[in-house]
N, C-alpha and C positions, 0 to 999 in steps of 0.2 A: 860492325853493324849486322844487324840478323835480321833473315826474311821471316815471310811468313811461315814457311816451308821450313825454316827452326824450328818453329814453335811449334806448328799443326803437327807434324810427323812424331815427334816425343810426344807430345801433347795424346793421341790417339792409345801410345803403347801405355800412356800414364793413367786414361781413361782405364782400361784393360786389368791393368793391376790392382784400382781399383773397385773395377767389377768384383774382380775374380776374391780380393778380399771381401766386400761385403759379401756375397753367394758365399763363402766359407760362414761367416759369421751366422749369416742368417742359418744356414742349414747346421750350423751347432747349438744354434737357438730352439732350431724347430724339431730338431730329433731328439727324443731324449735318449737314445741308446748309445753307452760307451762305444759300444762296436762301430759306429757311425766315425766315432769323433775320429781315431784311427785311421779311418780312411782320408781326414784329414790332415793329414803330417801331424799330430798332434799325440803321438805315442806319450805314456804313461805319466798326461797330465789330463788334469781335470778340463771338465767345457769349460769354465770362467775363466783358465788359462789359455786355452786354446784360441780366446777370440783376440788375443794379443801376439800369438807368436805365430814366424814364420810368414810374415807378411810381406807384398809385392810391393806395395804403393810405396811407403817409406823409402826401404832402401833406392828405387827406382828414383824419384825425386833426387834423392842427394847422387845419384849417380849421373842428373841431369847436369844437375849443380855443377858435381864435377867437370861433366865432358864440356859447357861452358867456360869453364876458367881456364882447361887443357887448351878451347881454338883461342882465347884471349892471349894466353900465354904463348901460345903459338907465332901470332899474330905481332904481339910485340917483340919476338926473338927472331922474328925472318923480315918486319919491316915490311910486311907488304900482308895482302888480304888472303885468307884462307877459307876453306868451305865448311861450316861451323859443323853440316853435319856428319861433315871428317871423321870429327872428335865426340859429338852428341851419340851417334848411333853406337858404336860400340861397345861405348859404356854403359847404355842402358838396355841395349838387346845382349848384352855379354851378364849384364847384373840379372835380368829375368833367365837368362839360362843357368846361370849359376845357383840359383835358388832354386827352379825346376829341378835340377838335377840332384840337390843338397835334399830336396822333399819328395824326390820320386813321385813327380805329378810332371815328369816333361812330356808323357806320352800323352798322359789327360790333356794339358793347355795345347800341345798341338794339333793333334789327330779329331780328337771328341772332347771340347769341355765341360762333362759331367755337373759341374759345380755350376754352371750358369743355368743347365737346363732342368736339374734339379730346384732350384732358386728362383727360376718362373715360374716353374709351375706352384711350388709353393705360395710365391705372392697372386698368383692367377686362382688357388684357393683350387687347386687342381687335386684329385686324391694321387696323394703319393704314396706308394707302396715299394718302396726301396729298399731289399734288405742289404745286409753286409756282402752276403755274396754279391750282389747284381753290381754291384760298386766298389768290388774290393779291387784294389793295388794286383791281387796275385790274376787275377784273370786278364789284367794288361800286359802286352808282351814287354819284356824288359828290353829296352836300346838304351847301350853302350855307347859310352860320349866318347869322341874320336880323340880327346884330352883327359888326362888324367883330373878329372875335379877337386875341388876345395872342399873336402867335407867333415 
């Protein structure tokens, strides 16, 4: 049986993934400079591809999925009740880091996220003057994942 406290806590980081996809989309929408797209994980493919790859929400979803069938599984092989979000968390705060880290955007989504506050201001019709420098990758300081990553 799952509380509410299942659902709301993924539920939040699923919201988040989603943000942070559309504010990607939107800002390859609304910039027309390749140097832009770049900045989003989106090397030596066009914008119309861009607005499909490297995305958070998807994976993050089926990682829900997952860490749900892991406490069910769970659950039925110890015969007694487990804390679902044992199993939930891991996999979807372990799937957003691993994708952070795969796109070198872990230092934007924790520290400053660039992509959301670029994305308001746009929808708020705000003059944005954004070049590549102001927003590139090379001016974040690089950290080193204390695990060797999936990349």
């Amino acid at each position: 049986m799952l509380g509410l406290g299942d659902i709301v806590i993924p539920g939040l980081l699923l919201s988040f993934a989603a943000r942070i996809d559309d504010a990607k989309k939107l800002i390859a929408r609304s910039v027309k400079r390749p140097q832009f797209v770049n900045v989003l994980s989106c090397e030596d493919m066009n914008a119309k591809s861009c607005l499909n790859c490297r995305s958070y929400f998807i994976p993050v979803c089926i990682a829900y999925a997952a860490g749900l069938m892991a406490a069910n599984l769970a659950v039925y092989l110890m015969n007694t009740g487990q804390p679902a979000l044992l199993y939930i968390v891991p996999f979807t705060l372990g799937t957003v880091y691993a994708i952070a880290l795969r796109n070198h955007e872990f230092y934007i989504l924790w520290i400053e996220p660039k992509f959301l506050t670029t994305a308001d201001a746009i929808i708020q019709d705000k003059q944005v003057t954004l070049s590549y420098q102001e927003v590139s990758m090379q001016e974040t300081p690089h950290i080193d994942p204390p695990l060797n990553p999936i990349t």
